[in-house]
C-alpha positions as CSV (number, residue, x, y, z in Angstrom):
1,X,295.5,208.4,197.2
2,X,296.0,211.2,194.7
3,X,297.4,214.3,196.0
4,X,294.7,217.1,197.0
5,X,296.1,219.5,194.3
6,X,295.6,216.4,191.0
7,X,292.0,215.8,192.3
8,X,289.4,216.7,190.5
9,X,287.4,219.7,191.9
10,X,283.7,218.4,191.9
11,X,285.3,214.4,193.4
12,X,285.4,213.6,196.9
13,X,286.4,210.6,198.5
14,X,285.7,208.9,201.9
15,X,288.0,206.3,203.3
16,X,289.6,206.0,207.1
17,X,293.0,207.5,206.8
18,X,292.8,209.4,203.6
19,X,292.2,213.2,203.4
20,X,289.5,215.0,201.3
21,X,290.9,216.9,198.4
22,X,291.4,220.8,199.2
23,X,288.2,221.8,197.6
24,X,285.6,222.2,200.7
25,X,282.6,219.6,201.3
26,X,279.7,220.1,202.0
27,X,275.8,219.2,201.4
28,X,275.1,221.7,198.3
29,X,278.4,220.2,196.6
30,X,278.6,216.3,197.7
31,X,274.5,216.1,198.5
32,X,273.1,215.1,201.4
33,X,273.4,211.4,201.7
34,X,277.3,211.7,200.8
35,X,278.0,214.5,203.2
36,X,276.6,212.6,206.1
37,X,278.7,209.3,205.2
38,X,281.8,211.4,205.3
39,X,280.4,213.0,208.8
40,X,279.9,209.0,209.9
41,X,283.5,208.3,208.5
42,X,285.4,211.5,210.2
43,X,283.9,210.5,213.7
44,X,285.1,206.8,213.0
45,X,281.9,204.8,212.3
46,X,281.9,202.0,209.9
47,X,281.5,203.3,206.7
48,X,282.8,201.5,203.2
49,X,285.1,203.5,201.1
50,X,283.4,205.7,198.5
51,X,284.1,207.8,195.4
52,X,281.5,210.8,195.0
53,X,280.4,212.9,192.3
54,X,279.5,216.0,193.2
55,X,275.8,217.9,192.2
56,X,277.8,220.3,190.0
57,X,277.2,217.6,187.5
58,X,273.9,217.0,187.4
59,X,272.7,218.9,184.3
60,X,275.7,217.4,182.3
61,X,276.1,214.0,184.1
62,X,278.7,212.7,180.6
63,X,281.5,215.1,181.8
64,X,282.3,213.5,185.3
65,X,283.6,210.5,183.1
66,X,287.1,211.6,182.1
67,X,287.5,212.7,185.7
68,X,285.6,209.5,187.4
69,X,287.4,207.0,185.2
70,X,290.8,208.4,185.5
71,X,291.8,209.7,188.6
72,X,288.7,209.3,191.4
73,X,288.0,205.3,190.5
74,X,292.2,204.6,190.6
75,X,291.7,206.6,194.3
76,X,289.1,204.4,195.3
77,X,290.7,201.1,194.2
78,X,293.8,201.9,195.9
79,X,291.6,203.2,199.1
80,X,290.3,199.5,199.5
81,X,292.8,197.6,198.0
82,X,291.1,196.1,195.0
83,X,290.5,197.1,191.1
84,X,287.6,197.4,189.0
85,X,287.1,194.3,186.6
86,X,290.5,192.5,187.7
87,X,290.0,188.9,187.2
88,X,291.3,187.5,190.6
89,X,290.6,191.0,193.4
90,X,287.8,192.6,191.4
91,X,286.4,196.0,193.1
92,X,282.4,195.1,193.2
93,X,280.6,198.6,193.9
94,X,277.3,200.3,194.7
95,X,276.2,202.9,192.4
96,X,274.0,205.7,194.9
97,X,272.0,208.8,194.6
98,X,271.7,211.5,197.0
99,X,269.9,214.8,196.5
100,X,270.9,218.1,198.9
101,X,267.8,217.6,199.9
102,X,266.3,213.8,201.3
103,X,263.9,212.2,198.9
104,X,263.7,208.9,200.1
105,X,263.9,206.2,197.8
106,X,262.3,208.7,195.0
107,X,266.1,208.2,193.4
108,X,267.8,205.2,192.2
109,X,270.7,202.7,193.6
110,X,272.3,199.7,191.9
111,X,274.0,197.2,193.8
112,X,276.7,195.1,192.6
113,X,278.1,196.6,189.5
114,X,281.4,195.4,188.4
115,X,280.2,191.0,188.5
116,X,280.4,189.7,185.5
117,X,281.7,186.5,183.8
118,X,284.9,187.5,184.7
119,X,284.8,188.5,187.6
120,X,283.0,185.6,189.4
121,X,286.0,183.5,190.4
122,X,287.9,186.4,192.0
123,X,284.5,187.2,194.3
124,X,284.2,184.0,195.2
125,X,288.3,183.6,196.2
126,X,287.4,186.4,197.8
127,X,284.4,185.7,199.7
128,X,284.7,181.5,199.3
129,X,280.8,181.8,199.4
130,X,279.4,180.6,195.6
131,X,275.8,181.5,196.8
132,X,276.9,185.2,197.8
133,X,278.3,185.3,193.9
134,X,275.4,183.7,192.4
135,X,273.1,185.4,194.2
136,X,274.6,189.1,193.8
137,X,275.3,188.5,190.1
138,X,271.4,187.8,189.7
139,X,270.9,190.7,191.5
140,X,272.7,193.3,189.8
141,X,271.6,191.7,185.9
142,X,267.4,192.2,187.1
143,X,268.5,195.9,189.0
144,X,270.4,197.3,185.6
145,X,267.6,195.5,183.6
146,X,264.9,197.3,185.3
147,X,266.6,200.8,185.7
148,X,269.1,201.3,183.4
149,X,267.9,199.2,180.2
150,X,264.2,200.2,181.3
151,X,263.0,196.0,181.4
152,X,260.0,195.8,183.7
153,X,260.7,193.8,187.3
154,X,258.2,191.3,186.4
155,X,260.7,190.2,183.8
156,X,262.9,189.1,186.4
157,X,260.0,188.6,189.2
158,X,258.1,186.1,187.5
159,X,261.2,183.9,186.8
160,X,261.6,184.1,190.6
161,X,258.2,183.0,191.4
162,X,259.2,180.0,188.8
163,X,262.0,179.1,190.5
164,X,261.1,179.3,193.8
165,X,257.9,177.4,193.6
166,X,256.2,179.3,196.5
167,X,259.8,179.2,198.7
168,X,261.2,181.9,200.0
169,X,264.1,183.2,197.6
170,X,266.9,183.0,200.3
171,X,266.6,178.9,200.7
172,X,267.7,178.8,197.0
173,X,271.1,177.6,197.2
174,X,274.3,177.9,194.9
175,X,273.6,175.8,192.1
176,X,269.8,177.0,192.1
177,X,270.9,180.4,191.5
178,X,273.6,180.1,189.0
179,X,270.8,178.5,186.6
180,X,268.6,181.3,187.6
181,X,271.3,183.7,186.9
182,X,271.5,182.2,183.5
183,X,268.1,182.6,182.8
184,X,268.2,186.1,183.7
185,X,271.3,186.7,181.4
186,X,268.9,185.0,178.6
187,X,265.8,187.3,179.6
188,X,267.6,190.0,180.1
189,X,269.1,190.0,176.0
190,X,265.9,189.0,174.7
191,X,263.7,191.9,176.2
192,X,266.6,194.1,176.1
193,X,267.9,193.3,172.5
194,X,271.2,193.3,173.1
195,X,273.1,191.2,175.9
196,X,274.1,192.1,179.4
197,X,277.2,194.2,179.4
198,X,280.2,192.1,180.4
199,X,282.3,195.1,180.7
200,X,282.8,196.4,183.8
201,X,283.5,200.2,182.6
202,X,280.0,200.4,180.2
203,X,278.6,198.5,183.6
204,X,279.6,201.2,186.1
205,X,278.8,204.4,183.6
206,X,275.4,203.1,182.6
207,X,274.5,203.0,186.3
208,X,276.1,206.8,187.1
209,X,273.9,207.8,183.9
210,X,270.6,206.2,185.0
211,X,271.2,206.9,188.5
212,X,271.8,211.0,187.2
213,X,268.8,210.6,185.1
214,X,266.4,209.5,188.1
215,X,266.6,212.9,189.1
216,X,264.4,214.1,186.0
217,X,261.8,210.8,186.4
218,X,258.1,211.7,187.2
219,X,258.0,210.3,190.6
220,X,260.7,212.4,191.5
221,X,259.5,215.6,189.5
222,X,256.0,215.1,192.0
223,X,258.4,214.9,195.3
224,X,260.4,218.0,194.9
225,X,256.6,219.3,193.7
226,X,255.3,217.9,196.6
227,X,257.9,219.1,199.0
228,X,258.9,222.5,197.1
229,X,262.3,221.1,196.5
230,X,264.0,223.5,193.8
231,X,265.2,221.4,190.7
232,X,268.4,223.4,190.5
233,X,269.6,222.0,193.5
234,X,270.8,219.0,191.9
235,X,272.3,215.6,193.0
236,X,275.6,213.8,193.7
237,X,276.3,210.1,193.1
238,X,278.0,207.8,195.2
239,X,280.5,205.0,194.3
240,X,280.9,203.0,196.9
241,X,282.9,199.6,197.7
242,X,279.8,196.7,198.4
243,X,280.1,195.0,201.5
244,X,277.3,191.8,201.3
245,X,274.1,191.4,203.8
246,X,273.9,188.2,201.6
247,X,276.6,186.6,202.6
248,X,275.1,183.6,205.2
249,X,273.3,183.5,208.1
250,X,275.1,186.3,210.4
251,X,274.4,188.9,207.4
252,X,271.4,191.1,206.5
253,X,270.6,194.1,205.7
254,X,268.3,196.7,207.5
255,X,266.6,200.0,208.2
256,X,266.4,201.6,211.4
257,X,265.4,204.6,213.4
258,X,266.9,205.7,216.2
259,X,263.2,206.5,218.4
260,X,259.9,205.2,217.5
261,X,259.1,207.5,214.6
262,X,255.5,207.2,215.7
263,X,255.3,208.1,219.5
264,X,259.0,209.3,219.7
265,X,259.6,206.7,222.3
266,X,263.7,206.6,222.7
267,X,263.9,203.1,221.4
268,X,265.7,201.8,218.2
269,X,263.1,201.0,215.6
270,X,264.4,198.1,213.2
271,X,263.6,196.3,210.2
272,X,266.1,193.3,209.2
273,X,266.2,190.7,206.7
274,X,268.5,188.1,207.6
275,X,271.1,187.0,204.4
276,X,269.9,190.0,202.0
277,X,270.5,193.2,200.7
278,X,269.4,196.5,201.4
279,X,267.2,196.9,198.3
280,X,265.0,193.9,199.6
281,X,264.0,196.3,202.7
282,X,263.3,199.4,201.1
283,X,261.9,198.7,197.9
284,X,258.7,197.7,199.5
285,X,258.7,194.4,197.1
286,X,259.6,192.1,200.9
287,X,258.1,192.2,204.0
288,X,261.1,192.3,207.0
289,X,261.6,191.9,210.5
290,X,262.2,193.2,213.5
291,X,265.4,193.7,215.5
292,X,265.1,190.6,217.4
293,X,266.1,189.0,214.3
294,X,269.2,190.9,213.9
295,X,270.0,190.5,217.5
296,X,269.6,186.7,217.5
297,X,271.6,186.3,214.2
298,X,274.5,188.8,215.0
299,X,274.5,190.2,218.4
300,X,277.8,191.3,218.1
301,X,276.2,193.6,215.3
302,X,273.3,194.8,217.1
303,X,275.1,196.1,220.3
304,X,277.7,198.1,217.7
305,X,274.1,199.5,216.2
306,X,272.2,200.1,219.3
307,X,276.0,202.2,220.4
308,X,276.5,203.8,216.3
309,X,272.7,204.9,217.2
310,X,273.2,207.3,220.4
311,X,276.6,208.3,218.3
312,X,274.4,209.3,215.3
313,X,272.0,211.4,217.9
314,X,275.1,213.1,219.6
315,X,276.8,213.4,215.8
316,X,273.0,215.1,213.9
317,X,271.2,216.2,217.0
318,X,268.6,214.8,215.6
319,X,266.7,211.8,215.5
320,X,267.9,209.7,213.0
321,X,266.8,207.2,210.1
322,X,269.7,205.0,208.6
323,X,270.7,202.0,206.4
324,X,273.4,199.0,207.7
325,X,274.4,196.2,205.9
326,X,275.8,193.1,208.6
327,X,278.6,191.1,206.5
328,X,279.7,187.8,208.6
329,X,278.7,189.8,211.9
330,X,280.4,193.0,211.0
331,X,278.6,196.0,210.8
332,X,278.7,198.4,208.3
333,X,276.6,201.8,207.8
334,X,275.5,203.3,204.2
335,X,273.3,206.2,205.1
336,X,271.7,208.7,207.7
337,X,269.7,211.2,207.6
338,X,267.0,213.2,210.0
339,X,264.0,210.6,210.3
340,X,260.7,211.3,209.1
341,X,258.0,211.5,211.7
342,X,254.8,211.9,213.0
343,X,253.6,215.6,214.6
344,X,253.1,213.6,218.1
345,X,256.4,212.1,217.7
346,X,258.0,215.3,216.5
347,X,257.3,217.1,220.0
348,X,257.9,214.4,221.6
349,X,261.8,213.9,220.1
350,X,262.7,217.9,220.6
351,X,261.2,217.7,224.1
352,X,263.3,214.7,225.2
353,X,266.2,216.0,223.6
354,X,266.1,219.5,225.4
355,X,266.4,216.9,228.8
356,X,269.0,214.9,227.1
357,X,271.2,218.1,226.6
358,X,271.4,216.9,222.7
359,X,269.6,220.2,221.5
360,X,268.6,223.9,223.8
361,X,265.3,225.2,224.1
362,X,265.4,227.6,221.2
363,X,265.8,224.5,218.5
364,X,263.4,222.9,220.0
365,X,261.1,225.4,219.9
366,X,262.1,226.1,215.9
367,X,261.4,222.2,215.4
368,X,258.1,222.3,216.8
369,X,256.9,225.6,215.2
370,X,254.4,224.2,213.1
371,X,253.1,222.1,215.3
372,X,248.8,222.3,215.9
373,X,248.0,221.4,219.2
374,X,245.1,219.3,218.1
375,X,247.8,217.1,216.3
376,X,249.5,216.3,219.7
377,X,247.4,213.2,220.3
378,X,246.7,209.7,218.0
379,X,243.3,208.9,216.1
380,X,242.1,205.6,217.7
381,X,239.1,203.7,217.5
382,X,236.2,205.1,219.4
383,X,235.3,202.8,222.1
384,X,232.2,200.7,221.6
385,X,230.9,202.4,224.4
386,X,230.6,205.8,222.8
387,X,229.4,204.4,219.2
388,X,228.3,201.5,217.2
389,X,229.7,198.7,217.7
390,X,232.6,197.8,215.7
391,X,233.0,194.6,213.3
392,X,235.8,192.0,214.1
393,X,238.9,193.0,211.4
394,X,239.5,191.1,208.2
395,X,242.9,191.1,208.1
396,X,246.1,192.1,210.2
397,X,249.2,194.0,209.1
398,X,252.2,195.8,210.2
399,X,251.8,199.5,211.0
400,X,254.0,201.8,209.8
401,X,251.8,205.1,210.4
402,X,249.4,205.7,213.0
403,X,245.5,206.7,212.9
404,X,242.7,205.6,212.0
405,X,240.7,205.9,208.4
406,X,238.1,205.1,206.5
407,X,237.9,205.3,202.8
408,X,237.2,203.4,199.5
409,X,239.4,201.1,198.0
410,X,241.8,202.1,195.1
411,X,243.7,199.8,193.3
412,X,246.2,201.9,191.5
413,X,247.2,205.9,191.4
414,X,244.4,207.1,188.6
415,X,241.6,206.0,190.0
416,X,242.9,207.4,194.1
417,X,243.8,210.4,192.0
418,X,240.4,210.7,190.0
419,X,238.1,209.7,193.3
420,X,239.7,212.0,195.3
421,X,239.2,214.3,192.6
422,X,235.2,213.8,192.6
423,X,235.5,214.2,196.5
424,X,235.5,210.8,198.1
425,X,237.9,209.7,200.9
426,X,240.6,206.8,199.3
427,X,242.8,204.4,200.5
428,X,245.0,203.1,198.2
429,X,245.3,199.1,198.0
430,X,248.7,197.7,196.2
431,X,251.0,194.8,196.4
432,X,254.0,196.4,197.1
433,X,254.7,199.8,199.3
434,X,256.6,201.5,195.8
435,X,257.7,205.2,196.0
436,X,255.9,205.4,192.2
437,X,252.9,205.9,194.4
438,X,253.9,209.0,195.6
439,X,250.7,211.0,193.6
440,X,248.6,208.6,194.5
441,X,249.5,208.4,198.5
442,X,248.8,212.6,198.5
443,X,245.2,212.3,197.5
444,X,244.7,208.9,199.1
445,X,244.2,209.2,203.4
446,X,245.7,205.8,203.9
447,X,248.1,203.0,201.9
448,X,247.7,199.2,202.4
449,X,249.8,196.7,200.8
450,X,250.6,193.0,200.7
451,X,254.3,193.1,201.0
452,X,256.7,195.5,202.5
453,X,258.2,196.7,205.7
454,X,257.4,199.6,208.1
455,X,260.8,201.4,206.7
456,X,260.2,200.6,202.9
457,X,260.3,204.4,201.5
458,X,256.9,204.3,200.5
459,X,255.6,203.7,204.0
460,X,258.8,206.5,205.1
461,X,257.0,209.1,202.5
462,X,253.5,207.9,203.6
463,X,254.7,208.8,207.7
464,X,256.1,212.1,206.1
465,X,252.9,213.2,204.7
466,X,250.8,211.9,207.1
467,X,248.8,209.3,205.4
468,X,247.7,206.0,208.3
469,X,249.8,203.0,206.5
470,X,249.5,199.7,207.2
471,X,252.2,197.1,205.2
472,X,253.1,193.6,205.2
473,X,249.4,192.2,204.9
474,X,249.7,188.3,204.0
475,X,245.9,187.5,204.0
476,X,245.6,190.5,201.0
477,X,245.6,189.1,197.3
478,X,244.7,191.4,194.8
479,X,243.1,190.7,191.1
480,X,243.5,193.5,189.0
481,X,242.2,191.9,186.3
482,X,238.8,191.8,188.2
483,X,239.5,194.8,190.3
484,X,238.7,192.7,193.4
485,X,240.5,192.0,196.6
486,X,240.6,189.1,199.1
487,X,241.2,189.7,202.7
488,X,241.2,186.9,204.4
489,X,237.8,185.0,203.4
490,X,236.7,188.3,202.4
491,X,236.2,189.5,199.2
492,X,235.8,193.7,198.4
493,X,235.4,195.1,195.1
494,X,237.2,198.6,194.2
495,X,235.2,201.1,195.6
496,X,234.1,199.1,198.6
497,X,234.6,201.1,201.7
498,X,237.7,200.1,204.7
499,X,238.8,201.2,207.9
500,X,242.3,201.0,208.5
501,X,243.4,201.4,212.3
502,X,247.1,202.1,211.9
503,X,247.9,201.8,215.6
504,X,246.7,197.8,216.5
505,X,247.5,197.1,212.4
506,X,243.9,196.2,211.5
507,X,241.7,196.3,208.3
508,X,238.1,196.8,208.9
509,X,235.0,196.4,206.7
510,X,233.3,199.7,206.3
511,X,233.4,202.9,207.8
512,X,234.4,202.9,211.6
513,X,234.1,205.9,213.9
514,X,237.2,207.3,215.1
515,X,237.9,210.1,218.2
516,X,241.5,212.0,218.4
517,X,243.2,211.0,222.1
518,X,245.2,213.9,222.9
519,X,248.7,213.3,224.7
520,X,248.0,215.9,227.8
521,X,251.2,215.0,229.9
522,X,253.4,215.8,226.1
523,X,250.8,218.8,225.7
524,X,251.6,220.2,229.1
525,X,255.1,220.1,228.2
526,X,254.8,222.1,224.8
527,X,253.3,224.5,226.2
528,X,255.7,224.9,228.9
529,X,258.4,225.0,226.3
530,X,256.3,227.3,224.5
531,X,255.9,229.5,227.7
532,X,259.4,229.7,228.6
533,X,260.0,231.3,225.0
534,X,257.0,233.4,225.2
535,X,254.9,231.8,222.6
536,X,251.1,231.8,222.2
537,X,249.2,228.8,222.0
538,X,249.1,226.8,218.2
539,X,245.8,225.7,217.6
540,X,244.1,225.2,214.4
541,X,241.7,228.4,212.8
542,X,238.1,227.7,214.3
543,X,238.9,225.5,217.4
């Protein structure tokens, strides 16, 4: 690579056997997403090269070019071997955000920058997989539609329903998807006005633009409202060499936490699309499955995860949430970061790590400060025997949150935002589990949606702040037009009243009573903890 004293103050790179330049990492310069992938490369995990640029350019994102184009991108090529736009080994990158602080999926990734016309016959000497090319070209044209050229998805989403025909988009093969990469190309110039950009240099800067731009977008101006993250704190993007979850049938991509981020159970906690990429997961646009899937597809893979898991623990002292891509049964990891969780699960995790010897007493106790003792415990269903009984459910889906709520039905942000507003109790009701949402999730006490997985970062914010969510539904179809709902046989008008019971994944009709089941044996040990250190009891003001 370039020597430390020619790199660029504000560049950092991560490959295996190369030294970061002299300038000091760490998370307020590189962010935090970066600074934990060169953590995961130091202790010798599996981690793609990358090229970052730091937060210091976040309020003037044009001046990193110069230094990005000339000296970091030549680093990176030489790190893995291959170069940006060459014909026959073309460098095919992913173009990432990361803030200091997490804000899951609030800020925007492209994947496969760098295919083009090309560039197609060197990926696929390369690879000697036309689908992968097809398919990842396709890709990347509806991604910088959507977030760099501002085109809506359904642009791209409604040709996909066309060509599809009801299958599922990963039995399209080769030939299928070059004509439906054509179409895109042709959709793409005439809703865009001008074509897709063939080269590979306007490509990658148009994505480090938009991608420093997300940082400014309204979802992401609520978060850091939300979460009192200070604006000044800035974001760093990631370059990073692609490796392909689409590649066949041992590939995937998938989310996973290292305990149940529910209960806190020590268990791995997976979701895993077989022959896809990452974006599928998380965007909440696909449901996904569990690790079983991964297990039976690549179970080289998921014995090197289940082992990079209980490293990550040992590495963050913390339990962990993080992104893997499996290429032809190799692993590969793209992110990790502390995992969002419930208050049971919270105490739970510190408790079990003081016995682990992961973390002492005293940052246990500082992780469970906050914690109520009337949260220590899960909202279930009250027993028939205690209340009315309960109707049969309408419809089953995958939960992602616990609890139990009832609430009327909201079909988009506005009107969770303006009931709330007037006072009523709202769940929100959408297709897909979107982090646009995020407004409309903090009035709402609950989020139910057709498609998505338990790790999608809508259903990650939902667990952060609380909110019972229940994805993946397959009996729900929704008509805006009408502002009316189908679950299962049933139909529910906006404003209707469900229950959603996030722990059994149910949907209810109505309003259904609900009792909090405290967690004594996890309770006892709390307060133990809480003993030892000399602390009062938490409860909440009036109990």
């Amino acid at each position: 690579m370039k020597s430390a004293t020619h790199f660029p103050k504000h560049l950092y790179l991560i490959a295996s056997g190369n030294t970061t330049p002299h300038h000091k990492p760490n998370r307020d310069n590189m962010g935090s997403k970066a600074f934990n992938l060169l953590r995961m490369s130091d202790i010798g995990l599996a981690v793609p090269p990358a090229l970052v640029i730091g937060t210091h350019y976040t309020k003037a994102p044009d001046e990193c070019m110069l230094p990005v184009f000339t000296v970091g991108l030549p680093a990176l090529e030489e790190a893995v071997g291959l170069v940006i736009g060459d014909a026959r080994k073309p460098l095919i990158v992913s173009v990432r955000s990361g803030g200091v602080v997490s804000m899951p999926g609030v800020l925007e990734t492209l994947l496969n920058i760098g295919l083009c016309d090309k560039t197609i016959a060197g990926l696929l000497r390369q690879t000697g997989n036309p689908r992968l090319v097809w398919d990842a070209y396709r890709r990347l044209i509806a991604s910088y539609g959507e977030i760099v050229a501002g085109l809506s998805a359904c642009v791209f989403e409604d040709e996909i329903q066309r060509a599809t025909q009801g299958r599922d988009e990963r039995l399209l093969d080769f030939s299928e998807l070059r004509d439906l990469t054509r179409r895109f190309l042709s959709l793409y110039q005439q809703h865009a006005g001008h074509a897709f950009p063939q080269d590979v240099n306007e490509q990658l800067s148009g994505a480090i633009r938009a991608v420093f731009a997300s940082w400014h977008a309204e979802k992401a101006q609520q978060y850091r409202k939300l979460n009192q993250i200070d604006l000044d704190m800035g974001m760093a993007v990631t370059i990073q060499s692609m490796v392909f979850g689409n590649s066949g049938g041992h590939s995937g991509a998938g989310v996973g936490f290292s305990r149940d981020p529910m209960t806190g159970e020590r268990r791995l906690w997976v979701d895993f699309l077989a022959n896809t990429q990452g974006e599928d997961v998380v965007s909440g646009r696909r449901n996904a499955h569990g690790h079983q899937v991964l297990a039976n597809v690549a179970p080289q893979a998921w014995r090197k995860l289940e082992e990079a898991a209980q490293t990550l623990e040992r590495e963050f002292t913390d339990m962990q949430d993080f992104e893997f891509t499996v290429q032809d049964g190799a692993l590969h990891l793209l992110q990790t970061r502390s995992g969002k969780r419930t208050p049971l699960a919270a105490a739970r995790i510190a408790l079990d790590l003081i016995d682990e010897g992961i973390i002492d007493a005293a940052t246990a106790l500082e992780r469970t400060a906050e914690l109520q003792e009337e949260d220590i415990g899960t909202v279930r269903l009250a027993s028939p025997g205690n209340s009315e009984p309960h109707a049969s459910p309408l419809a089953q889906a995958i939960p992602a949150c616990p609890g139990v709520v009832s609430g009327e039905i909201a079909l988009d942000g506005q009107r969770a935002a303006a009931r709330a507003g007037d006072g009523a109790m709202v769940i929100l009701v959408r297709q897909d589990a979107q982090t646009s949402d995020i407004a409309a999730l903090e009035s709402a006490l609950g989020l139910l949606t057709q498609r998505g997985a338990r790790t999608s970062h809508a259903a990650v914010v939902a667990r952060q702040l609380g909110k019972v969510c229940l994805v993946g539904c397959q009996s729900l179809r929704i008509d805006l037009t009408a502002r009316k709902l189908r679950l299962g046989d049933r139909v529910l008008n906006e404003g209707d009243v469900i229950t959603l019971d996030g722990n059994e994944g149910s949907v209810y009709p109505g309003a259904v009573a609900a009792v909090m089941v405290p967690d004594e044996s996890l309770l006892e040990r709390l307060r133990a903890l809480r003993k030892s250190q000399g602390i009062a009891p938490h409860r909440k003001h009036g109990k």
